[in-house]
C-alpha positions in Angstrom: 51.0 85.4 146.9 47.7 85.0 148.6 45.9 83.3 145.7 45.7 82.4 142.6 43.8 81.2 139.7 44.0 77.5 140.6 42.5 77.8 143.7 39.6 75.2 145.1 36.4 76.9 146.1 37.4 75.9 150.1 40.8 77.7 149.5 39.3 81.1 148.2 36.7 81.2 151.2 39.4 80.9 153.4 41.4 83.5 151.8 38.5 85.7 152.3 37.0 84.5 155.7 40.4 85.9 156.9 41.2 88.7 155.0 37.2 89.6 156.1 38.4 88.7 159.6 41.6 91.0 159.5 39.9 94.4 158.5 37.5 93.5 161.2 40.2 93.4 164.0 42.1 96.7 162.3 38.7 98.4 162.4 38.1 97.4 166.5 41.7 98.3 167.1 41.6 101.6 165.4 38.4 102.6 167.7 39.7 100.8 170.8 42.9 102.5 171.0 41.8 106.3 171.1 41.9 108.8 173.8 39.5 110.6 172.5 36.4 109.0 170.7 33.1 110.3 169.6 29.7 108.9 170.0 29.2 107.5 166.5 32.8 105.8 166.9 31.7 104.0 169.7 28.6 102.7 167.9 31.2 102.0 164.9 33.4 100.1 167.5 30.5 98.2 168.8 29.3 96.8 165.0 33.3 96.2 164.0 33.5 94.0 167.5 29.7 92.3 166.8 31.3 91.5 163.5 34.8 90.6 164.5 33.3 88.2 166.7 30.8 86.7 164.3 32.9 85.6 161.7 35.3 83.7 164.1 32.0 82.0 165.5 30.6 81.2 162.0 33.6 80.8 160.0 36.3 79.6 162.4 34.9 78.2 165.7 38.3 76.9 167.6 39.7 80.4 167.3 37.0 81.3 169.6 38.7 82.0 173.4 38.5 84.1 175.8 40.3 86.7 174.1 38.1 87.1 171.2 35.0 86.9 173.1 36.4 89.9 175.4 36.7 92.0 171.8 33.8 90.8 170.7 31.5 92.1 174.1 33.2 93.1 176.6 35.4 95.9 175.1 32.6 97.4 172.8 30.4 97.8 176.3 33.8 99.3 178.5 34.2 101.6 176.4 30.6 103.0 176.0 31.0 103.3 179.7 34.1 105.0 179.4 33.0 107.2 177.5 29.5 108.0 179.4 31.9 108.7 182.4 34.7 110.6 181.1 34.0 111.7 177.9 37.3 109.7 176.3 37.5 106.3 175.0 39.7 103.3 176.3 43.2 105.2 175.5 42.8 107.0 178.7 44.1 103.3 180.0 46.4 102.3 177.6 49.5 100.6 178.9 51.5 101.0 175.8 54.2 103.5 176.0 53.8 103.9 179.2 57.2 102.8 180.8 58.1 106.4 181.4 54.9 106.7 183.1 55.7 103.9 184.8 59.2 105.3 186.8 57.1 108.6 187.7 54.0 106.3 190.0 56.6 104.5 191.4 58.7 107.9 192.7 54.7 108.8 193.1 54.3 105.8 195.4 57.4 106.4 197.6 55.7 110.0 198.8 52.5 108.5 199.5 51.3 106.3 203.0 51.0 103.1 203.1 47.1 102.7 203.8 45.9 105.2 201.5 48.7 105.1 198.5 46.3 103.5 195.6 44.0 106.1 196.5 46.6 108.9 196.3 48.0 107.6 193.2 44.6 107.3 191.3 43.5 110.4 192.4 46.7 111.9 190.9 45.6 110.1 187.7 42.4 111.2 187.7 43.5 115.0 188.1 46.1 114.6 185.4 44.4 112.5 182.9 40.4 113.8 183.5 40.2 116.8 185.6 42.9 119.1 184.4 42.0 118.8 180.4 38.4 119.6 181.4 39.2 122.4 182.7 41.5 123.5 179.6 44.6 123.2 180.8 46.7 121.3 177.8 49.4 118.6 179.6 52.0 116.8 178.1 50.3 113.6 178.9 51.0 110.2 176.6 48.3 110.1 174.1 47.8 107.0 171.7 48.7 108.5 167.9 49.3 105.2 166.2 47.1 105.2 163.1 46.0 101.6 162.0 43.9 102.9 158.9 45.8 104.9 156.5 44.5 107.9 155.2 45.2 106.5 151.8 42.5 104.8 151.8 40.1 107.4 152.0 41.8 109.8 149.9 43.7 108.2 146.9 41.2 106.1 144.5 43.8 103.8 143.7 43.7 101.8 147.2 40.5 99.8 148.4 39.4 100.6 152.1 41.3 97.3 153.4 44.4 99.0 152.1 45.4 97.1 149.0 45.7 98.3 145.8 42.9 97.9 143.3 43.0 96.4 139.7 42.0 100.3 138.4 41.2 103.1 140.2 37.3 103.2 138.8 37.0 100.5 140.6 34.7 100.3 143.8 37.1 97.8 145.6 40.3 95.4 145.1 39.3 91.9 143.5 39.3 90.7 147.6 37.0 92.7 148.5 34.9 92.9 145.9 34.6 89.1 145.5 31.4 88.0 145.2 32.1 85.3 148.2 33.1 88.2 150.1 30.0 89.5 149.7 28.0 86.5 151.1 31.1 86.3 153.9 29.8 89.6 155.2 25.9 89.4 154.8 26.2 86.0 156.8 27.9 87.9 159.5 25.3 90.5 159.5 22.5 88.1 159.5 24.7 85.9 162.2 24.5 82.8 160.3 26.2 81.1 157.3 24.2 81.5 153.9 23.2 78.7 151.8 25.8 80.3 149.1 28.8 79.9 151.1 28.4 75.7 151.4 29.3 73.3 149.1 30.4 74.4 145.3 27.7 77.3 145.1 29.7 79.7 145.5 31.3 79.4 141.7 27.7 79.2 140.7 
C-alpha cells in the first residue's frame, strides 16, 4: 500500500513528489527510446526532461547527479540534433538488444584495415541504419518496440494516464493524480519553484 488515511501531510507529499517524479521519467523514456520520432515528440521530450529535472531540483535535491542532469539537458538537446540530422530520434543508437549486432561488427572489424577500420565500420552503419531506409529499401534492422505507456491508458476510461486504476471511470484521474497537492507539485515545477501551498501544514488547508 502506498498510503493511507493516517498519513502526515510530509508523508502524502512525498508520496506524490515521487509518484509526480515517476510518470516524468516514463514519459522521457518513452520519447528517448524511439527510432523514429516526430517533431512534436521531441518538443514533448524536451518539457517531460525540463520537468523531470525540476522536480528532483525542487523536491529532492541530493538525487541530483550527473545522471539526472544528463536527462534533464543534455538528452532533450541530442536528440533534437538527431533528429535535425537524420530524421530519427536517439533509438538509432540504442545499445539494448544489440548483442547480435554486436558479433556481426566484430566479423565486420576482422575484414576491415587497421588505419581506417572505425571509419569502415561507421560508414557500414550509416548505410544500413540512415541511407538505405531513405532510399526505401525496408532492412531487418533492430528497432526499439518496447512500449513504456500502455495504450490503456488512452483508450479504456477506467485507468488514469499514470496507469492506475481510478476510483470510477467518470472520473478525470486516480485519487494520486488528482490530489490537490499534486496539483500544486506540478505547477511549482512549471513555474520552477516551490509554491507557498506545498510548505508547512497548507496543504490540508
Amino acid at each position: 500500500m502506498l498510503s493511507s488515511e493516517n498519513d502526515s501531510h510530509q508523508q502524502r507529499k512525498t508520496v506524490l513528489i515521487f509518484a509526480y517524479l515517476g510518470l516524468r521519467l516514463r514519459d522521457c523514456v518513452s520519447l528517448l527510446s524511439r527510432f523514429d520520432i516526430t517533431v512534436e515528440q521531441v518538443t514533448e521530450l524536451s518539457i517531460s526532461a525540463r520537468d523531470y529535472y525540476r522536480v528532483n531540483a525542487l523536491f529532492l535535491p541530493t538525487s541530483v547527479n550527473p545522471t539526472v542532469w544528463t536527462i534533464g539537458h543534455i538528452i532533450p538537446a541530442h536528440t533534437k540534433e538527431v533528429h535535425e540530422k537524420y530524421g530519427q530520434g536517439l533509438g538509432i543508437i540504442t545499445m539494448e538488444g544489440r548483442e547480435a549486432k554486436h558479433i556481426a561488427l566484430k566479423k565486420l572489424s576482422e575484414n576491415t584495415f587497421y588505419k581506417r577500420r572505425w571509419y569502415e565500420i561507421f560508414q557500414h552503419e550509416f548505410v544500413m541504419l540512415v541511407w538505405l531506409p531513405e532510399q526505401g529499401f525496408n532492412l531487418s534492422t533492430y528497432k526499439h518496440t518496447a512500449v513504456y505507456i500502455p495504450d490503456r491508458v488512452f483508450s479504456d476510461p477506467r485507468f488514469c494516464y499514470c496507469n492506475l486504476e481510478k476510483a470510477s471511470p467518470t472520473d478525470g484521474k486516480c485519487t494520486f493524480c488528482g490530489d490537490p497537492v499534486m496539483k500544486f507539485i506540478q505547477q511549482s515545477v512549471e513555474q520552477g519553484k516551490v509554491l507557498l501551498q506545498l510548505l508547512g501544514d497548507s496543504c490540508n488547508r
